[in-house]
KEGU-24674 format. One line per 5 residues: their letters; for each residue x, y, z of C-alpha. Coordinates in Angstrom, 2 decimals. Layout:
<pts>
a = X:Y:Z; ...
</pts>
This chain:
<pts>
xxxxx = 29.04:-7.19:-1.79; 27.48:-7.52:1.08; 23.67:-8.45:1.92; 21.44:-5.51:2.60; 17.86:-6.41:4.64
xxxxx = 15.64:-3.67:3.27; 12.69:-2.74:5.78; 12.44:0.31:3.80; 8.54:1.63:4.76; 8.56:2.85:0.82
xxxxx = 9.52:2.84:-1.98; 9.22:-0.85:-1.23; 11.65:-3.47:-1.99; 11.22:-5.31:-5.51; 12.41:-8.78:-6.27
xxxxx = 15.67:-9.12:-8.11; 14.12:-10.25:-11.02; 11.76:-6.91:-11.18; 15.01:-5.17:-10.91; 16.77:-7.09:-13.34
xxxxx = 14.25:-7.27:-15.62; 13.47:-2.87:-15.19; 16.99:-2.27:-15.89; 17.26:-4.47:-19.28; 14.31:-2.73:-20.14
xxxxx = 15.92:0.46:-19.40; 18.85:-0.33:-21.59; 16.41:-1.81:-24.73; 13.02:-2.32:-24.77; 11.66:-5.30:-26.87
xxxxx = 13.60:-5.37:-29.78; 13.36:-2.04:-30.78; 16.91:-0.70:-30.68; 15.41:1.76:-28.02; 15.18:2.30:-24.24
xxxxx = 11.62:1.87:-22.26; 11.88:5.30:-21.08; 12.20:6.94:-24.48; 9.50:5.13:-26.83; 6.23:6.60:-27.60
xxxxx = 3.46:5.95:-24.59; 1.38:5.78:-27.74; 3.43:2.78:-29.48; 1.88:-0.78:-29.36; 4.44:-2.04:-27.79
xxxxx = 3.95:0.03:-24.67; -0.08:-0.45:-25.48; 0.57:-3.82:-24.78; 2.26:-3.46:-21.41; 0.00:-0.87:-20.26
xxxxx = -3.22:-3.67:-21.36; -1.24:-6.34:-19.17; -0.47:-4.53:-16.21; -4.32:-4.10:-15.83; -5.34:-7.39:-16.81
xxxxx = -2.84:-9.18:-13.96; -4.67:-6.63:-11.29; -7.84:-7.84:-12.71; -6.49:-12.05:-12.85; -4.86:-11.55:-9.30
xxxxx = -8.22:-10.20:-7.44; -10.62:-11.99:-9.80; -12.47:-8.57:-10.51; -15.78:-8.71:-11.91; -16.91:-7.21:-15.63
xxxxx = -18.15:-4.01:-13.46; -14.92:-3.15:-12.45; -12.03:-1.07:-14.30; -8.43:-0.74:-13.62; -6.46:2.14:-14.03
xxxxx = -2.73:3.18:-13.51; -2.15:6.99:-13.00; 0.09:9.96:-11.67; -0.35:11.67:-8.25; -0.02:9.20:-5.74
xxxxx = -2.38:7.78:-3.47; -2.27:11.76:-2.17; -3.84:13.30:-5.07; -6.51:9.94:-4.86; -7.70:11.64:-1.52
xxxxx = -9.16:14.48:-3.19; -10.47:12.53:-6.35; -12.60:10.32:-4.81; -14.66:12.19:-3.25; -14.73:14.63:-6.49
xxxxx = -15.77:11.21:-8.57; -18.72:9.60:-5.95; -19.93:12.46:-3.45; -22.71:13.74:-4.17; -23.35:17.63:-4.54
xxxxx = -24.98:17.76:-1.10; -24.07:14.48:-0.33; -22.25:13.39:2.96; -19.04:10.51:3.00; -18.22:8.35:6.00
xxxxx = -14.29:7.82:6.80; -12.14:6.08:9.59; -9.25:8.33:10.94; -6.88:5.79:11.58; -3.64:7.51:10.74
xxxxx = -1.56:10.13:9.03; -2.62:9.19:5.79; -6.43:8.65:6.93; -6.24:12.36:8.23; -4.94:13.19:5.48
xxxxx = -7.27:11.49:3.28; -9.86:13.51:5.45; -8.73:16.49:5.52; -9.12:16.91:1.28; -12.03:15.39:1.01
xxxxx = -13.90:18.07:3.13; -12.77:20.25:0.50; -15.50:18.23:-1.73; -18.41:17.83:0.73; -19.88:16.79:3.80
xxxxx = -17.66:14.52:5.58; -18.26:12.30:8.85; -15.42:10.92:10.78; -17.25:8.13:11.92; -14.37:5.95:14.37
xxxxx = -11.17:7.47:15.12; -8.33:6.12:16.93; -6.17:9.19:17.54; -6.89:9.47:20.99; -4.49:6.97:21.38
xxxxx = -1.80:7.71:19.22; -3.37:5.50:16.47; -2.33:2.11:18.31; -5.45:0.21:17.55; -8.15:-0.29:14.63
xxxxx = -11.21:1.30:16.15; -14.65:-0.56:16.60; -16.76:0.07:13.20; -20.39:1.60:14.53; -23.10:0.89:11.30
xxxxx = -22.89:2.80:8.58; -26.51:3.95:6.55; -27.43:6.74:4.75; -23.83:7.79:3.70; -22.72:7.66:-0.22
xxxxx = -19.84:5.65:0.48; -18.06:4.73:3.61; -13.47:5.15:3.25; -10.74:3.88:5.22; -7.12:3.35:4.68
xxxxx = -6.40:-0.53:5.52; -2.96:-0.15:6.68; -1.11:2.54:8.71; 2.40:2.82:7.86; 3.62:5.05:10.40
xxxxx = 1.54:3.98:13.60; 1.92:0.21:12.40; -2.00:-0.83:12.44; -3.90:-2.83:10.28; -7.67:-3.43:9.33
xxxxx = -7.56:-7.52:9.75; -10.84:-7.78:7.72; -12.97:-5.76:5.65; -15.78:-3.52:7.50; -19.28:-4.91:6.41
xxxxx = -21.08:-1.94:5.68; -24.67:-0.86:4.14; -22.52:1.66:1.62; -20.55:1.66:-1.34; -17.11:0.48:0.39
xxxxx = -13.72:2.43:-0.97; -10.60:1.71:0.39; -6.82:3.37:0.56; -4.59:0.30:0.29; -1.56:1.92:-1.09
xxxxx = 0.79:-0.36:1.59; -1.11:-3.83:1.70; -2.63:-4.37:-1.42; -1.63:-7.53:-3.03; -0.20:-8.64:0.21
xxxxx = -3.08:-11.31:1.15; -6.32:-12.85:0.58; -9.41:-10.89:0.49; -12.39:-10.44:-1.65; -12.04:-7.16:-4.25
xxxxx = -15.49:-7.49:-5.34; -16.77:-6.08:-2.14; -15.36:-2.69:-2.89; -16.94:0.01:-4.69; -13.34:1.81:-5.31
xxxxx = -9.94:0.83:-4.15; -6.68:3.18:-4.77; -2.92:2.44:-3.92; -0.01:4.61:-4.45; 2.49:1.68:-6.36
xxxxx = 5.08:2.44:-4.33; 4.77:1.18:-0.89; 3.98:-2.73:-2.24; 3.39:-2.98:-5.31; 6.32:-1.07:-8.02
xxxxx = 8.55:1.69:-7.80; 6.97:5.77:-7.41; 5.47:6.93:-10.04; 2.19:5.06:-10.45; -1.27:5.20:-8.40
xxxxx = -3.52:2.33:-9.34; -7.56:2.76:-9.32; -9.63:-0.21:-9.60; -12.90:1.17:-9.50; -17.04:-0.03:-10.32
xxxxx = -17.96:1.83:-12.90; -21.52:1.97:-11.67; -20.17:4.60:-9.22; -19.64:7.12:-11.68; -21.19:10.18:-13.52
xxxxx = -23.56:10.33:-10.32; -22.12:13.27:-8.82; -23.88:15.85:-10.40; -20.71:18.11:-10.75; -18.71:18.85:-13.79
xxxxx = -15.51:17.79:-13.43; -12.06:18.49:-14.78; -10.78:15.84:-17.45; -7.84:14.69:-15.60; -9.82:14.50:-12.69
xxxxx = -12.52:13.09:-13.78; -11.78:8.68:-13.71; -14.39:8.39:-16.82; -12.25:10.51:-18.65; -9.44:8.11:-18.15
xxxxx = -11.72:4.71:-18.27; -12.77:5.95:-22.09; -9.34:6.23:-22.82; -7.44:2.68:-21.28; -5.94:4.42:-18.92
xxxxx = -3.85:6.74:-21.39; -5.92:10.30:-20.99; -2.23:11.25:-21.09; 1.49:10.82:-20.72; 1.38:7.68:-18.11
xxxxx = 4.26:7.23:-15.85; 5.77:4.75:-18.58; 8.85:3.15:-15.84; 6.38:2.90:-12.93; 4.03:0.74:-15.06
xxxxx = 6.49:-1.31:-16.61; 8.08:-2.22:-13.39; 4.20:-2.71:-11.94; 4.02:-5.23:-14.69; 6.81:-7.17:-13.52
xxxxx = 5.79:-6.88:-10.06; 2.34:-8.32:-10.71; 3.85:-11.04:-13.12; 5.96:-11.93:-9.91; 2.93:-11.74:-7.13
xxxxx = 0.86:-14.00:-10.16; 3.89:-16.79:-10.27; 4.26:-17.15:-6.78; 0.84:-18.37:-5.99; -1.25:-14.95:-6.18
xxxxx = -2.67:-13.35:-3.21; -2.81:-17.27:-1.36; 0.97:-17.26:-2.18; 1.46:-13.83:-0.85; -0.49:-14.53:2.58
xxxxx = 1.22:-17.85:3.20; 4.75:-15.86:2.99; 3.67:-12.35:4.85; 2.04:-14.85:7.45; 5.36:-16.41:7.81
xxxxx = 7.19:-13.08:8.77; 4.75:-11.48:10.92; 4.20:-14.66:13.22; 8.73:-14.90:13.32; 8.48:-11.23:13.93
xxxxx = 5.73:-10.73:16.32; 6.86:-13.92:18.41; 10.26:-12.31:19.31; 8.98:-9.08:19.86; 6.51:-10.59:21.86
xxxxx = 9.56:-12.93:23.89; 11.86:-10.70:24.28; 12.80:-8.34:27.69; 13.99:-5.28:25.39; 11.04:-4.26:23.34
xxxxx = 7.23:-3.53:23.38; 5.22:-2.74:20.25; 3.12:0.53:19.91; 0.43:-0.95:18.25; -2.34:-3.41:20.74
xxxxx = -2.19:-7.26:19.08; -4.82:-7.65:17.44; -4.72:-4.34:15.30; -1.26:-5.29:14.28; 0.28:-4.98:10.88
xxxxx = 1.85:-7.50:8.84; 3.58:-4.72:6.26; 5.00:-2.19:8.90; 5.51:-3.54:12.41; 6.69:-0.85:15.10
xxxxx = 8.61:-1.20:18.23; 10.34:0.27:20.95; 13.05:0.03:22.78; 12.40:-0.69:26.62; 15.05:1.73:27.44
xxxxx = 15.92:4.40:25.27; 19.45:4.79:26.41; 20.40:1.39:24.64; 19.26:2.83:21.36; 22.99:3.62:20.64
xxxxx = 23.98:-0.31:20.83; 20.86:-1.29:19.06; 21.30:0.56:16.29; 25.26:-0.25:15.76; 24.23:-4.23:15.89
xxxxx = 21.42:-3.99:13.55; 23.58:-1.83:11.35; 26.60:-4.25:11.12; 23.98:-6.84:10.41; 23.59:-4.98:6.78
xxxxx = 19.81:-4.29:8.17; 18.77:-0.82:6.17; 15.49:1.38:7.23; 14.19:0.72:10.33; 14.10:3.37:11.84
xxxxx = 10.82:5.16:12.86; 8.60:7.35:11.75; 8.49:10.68:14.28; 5.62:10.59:15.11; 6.07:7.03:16.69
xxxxx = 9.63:6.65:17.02; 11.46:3.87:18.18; 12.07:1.32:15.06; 9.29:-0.12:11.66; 10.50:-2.95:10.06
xxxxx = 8.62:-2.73:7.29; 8.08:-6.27:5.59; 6.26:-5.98:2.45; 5.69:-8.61:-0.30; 9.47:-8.67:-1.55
xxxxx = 11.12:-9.17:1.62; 12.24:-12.21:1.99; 11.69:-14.57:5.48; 15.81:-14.86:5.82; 15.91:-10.71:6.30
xxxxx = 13.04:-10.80:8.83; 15.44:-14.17:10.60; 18.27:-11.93:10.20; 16.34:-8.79:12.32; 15.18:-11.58:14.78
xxxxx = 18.35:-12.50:15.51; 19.76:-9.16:16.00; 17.33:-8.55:18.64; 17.65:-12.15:20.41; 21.73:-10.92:20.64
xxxxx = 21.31:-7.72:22.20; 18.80:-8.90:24.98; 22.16:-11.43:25.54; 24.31:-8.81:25.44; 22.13:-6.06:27.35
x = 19.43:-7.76:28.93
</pts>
């Protein structure tokens, strides 16, 4: 069979053994005679994946007592709406960054809460850059989304602001070092680097909450799901199992210092050759450039036919661009091994030979 290099931009690739291990589960689940995906969510034996998943996010970013991990339905989509419905305020007023698609739209329902202040915005240019952060006072809490999936931009630190700090980082978390304790709330969609759909993780300070002044409903109300480990309801039993795995993986191979040393590794073979060769230009400026979802162009859109039959032969699958960007996003997220980036590399050293 033959290799396949998946740059999917989400759901993200998984390591075999997340695969391997998903499926046996699949087939029996510890012992019991039973698949995974047909035991009680209430069963211990479920209880006790559900209790590990959350303590690996809380071992991996060395989380404080204050904070408490979740995993829940909806996506980091339904997140944009409650967040805002947890920690604004009744006459209240949010910052946010508008960075992207998924900042917009991260925008766009949370003025359905509140008072909202787009604060730096980078559309003006097609998203191609992280905007300068202007001080932030006097807000409830300030949000941004760290990594832009479609436009290929990334935040390459973490904003230093005088507000509670809550962060989108459905396609970077878990992907390199930072410090978790300086966020107030962060929220990631599982799919895009962390598991397969299904499962939105919270990791939220529960000092945050029960301020609002509004009565909320109980699904969407975190508390609700905090008093009850993360099992208010049905959970997305698969997604968390495979989440598990995931994290076991990311905690094996060195944590987030593990991850960093290996996404460093294919963003500096990637970036180089983009950067050397005659054919290509990347939308994004350098410095606001993403290590998960790198986007490029060709130089000349009439050799996109050629392009696309050598990377194609190559057994390279889903890099091709979002619409509103177009052009090509490798996306290179935790899983993806440094041979598949070599492999893209070399696909685009061969057709500047052949077509340069």
């Amino acid at each position: 069979m033959k290799k396949v290099h998946n740059f999917s931009a989400g759901p993200c690739i998984l390591p075999s053994s997340v695969i391997e291990g998903s499926a046996d589960a699949i087939r029996e689940f510890d012992g019991m005679g039973l698949s995974l995906i047909e035991i009680s969510h209430r069963s211990k034996n479920f209880e006790r994946v559900m209790d590990e998943a959350r303590q690996l996010v809380k071992d991996i970013l060395n989380l404080e007592d204050r904070y408490e991990v979740l995993f829940l339905q909806g996506g980091a989509t339904l997140g944009f709406y409650m967040v805002p419905l947890n920690i604004l305020k009744e006459g209240g007023k949010a910052a946010y960054a508008n960075t992207g698609v998924w900042a917009s739209g991260a925008i766009k329902e949370a003025k359905l809460v509140g008072n909202i202040d787009v604060i730096t915005d980078s559309s003006a240019s097609n998203h191609n850059h992280i905007p300068e952060m202007p001080s932030v006072d006097g807000y409830d809490y300030f949000h941004y989304t760290s990594n832009n999936t479609i436009f290929g931009t990334q935040y390459q630190y973490t904003p230093k602001v005088n507000v509670p700090l809550v962060c989108d980082m459905s396609s970077d978390i878990f992907s390199k070092e930072f410090n978790a304790n300086d966020f107030s709330l962060i929220y990631a969609g599982a799919q895009k680097n962390m598991g397969p759909a299904g499962a939105t993780l919270y990791i939220i300070d529960k000092e945050m909450l029960g301020k609002t002044g509004r009565k909320l409903p109980t699904y969407l109300d975190l508390a609700s799901h905090i008093s009850k480990d993360s099992m208010a309801n049905t959970p997305p039993v698969f997604s968390v199992y495979a989440s598990m795995l995931m994290l076991r993986w990311i905690k094996e191979n060195g944590g987030l210092k593990g991850m960093e040393i290996h996404n460093r590794a294919k963003q500096e073979l990637f970036y180089a050759e983009l950067d050397r060769n005659s054919m290509f230009h990347g939308h994004s400026v350098p410095e606001s450039r993403s290590w998960m979802n790198p986007t490029f162009r060709l130089n000349n859109e009439e050799h996109a036919a050629a392009f696309d039959a050598m990377w194609k032969e190559a057994g390279i699958s889903g890099i091709a661009g979002h619409r509103s960007v177009g052009g090509y996003r490798a996306s290179m997220y935790n899983a993806l091994p440094l041979e598949s980036v070599q492999v893209l590399v070399d696909v685009m050293k061969e057709f500047e030979r052949k077509n340069g």
